[in-house]
Residue frames as qw, qx, qy, qz and C-alpha x, y, z in Angstrom:
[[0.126, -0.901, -0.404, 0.097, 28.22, -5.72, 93.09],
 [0.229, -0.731, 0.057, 0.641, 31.31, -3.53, 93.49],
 [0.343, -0.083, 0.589, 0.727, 31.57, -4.02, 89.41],
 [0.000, 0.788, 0.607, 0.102, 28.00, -2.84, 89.35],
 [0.209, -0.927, -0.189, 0.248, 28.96, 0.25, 91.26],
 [0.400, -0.377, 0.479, 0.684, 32.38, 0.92, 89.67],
 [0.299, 0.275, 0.772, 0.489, 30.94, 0.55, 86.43],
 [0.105, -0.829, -0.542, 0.087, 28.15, 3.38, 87.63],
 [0.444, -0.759, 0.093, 0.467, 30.40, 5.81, 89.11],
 [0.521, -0.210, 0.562, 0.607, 32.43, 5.56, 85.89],
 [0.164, 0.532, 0.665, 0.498, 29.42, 6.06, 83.17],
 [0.068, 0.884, 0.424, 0.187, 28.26, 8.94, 85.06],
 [0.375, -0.651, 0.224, 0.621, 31.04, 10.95, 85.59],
 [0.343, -0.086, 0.609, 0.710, 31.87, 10.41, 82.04],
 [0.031, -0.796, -0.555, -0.238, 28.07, 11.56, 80.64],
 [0.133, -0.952, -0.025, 0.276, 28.28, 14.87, 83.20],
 [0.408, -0.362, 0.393, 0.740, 31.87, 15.38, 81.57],
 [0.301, 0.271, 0.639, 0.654, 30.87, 15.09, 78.14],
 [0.019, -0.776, -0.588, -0.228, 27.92, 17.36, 78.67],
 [0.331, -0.842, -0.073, 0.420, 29.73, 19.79, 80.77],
 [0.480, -0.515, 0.491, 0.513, 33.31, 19.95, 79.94],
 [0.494, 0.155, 0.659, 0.546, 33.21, 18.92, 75.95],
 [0.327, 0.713, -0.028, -0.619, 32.56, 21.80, 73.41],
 [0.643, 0.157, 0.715, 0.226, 31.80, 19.32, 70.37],
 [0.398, 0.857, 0.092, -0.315, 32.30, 22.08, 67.78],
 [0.739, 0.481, -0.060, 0.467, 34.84, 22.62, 65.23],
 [0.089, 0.789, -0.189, 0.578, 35.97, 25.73, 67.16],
 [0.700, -0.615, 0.221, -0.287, 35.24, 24.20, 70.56],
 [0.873, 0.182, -0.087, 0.443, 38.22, 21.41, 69.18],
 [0.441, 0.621, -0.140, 0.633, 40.30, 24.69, 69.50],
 [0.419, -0.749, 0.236, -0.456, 39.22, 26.22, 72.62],
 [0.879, -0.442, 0.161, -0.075, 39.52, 22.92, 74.56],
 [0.843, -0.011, -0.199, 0.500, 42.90, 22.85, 73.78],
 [0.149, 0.583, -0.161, 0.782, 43.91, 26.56, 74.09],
 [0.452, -0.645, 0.034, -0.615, 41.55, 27.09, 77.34],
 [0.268, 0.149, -0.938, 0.159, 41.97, 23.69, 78.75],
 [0.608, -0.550, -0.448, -0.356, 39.41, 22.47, 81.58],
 [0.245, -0.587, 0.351, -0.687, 38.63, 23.99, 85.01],
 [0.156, 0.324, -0.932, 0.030, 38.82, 21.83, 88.13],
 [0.797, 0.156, 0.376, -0.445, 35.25, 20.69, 88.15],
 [0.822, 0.448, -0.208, -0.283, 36.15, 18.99, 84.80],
 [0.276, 0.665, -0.669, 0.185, 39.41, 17.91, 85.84],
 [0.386, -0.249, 0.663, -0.592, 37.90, 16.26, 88.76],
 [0.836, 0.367, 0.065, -0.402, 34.99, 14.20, 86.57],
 [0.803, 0.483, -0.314, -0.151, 37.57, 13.18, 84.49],
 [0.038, 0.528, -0.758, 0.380, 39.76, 11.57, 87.27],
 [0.687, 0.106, 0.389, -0.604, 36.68, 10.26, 88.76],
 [0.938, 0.318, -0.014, -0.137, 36.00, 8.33, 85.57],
 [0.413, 0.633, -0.633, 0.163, 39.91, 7.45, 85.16],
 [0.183, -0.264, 0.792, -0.519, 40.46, 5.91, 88.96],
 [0.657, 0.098, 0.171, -0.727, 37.25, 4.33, 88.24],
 [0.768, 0.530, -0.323, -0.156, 38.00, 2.47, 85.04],
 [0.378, 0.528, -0.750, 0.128, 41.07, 1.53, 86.61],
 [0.394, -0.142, 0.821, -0.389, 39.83, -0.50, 89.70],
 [0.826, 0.222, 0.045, -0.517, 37.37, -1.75, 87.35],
 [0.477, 0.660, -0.579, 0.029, 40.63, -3.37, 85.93],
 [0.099, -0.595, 0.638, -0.479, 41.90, -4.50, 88.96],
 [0.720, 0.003, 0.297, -0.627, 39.13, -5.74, 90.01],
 [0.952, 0.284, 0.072, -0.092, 38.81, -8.49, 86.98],
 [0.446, 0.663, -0.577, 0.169, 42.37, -9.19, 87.37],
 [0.027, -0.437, 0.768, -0.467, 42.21, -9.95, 90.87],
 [0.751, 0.153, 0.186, -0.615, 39.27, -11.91, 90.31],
 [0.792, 0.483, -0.372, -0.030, 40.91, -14.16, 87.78],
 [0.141, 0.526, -0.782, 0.303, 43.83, -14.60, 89.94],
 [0.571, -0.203, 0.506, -0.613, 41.67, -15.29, 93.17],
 [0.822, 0.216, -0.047, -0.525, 39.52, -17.80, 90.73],
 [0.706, 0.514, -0.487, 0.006, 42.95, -19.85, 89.88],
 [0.044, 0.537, -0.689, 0.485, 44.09, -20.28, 92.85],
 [0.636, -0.197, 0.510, -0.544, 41.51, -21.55, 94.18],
 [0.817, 0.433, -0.280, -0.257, 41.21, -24.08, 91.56],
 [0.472, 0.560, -0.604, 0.314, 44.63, -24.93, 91.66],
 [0.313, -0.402, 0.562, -0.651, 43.90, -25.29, 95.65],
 [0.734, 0.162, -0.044, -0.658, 41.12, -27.42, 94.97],
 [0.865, 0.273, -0.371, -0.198, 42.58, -29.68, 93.03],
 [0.432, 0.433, -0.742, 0.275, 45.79, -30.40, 94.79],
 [0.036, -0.122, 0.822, -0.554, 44.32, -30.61, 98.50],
 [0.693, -0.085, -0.284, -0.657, 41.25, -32.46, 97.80],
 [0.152, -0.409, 0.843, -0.314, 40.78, -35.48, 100.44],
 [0.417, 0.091, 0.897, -0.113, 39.34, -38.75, 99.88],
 [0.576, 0.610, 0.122, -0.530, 38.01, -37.56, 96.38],
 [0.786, 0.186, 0.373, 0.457, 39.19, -38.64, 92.73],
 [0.127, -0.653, 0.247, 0.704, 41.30, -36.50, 91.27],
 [0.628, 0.737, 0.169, 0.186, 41.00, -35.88, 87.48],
 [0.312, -0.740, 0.402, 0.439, 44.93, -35.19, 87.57]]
């Protein structure tokens, strides 16, 4: 669920950026570097950054969590067979 909601939080921030914040002209290529972006955009695009990254985290520490237990599993299993 929280990769449900991370994953949310992340796509729309990035959509309201792109629609706000992004002048997808040739010229608007220029502005948005000359003008830069004000801190509603600046804010979106943190939003979707901090987002992305726990999304990361997330399935990292998931993976760990997942091995361990395994690993946990196997070694302190009591009166079972082990497949060792």
């Amino acid at each position: 669920m929280t990769f449900v909601i991370l994953h949310t939080i992340n796509w729309l921030s990035v959509i309201v950026y792109s629609s706000w914040c992004i002048d997808a002209s040739f010229l608007g290529f220029f502005k948005n570097m000359v003008n830069g972006h004000g801190p509603v955009c600046h804010a979106l695009m943190m939003v979707a950054y901090n987002a992305q990254s726990n999304i990361y985290t997330l399935l990292g520490t998931a993976g760990i969590a997942a091995g361990v237990s395994w690993i946990s599993e196997k070694i302190f299993a009591q009166g079972e067979q082990r497949d060792v």
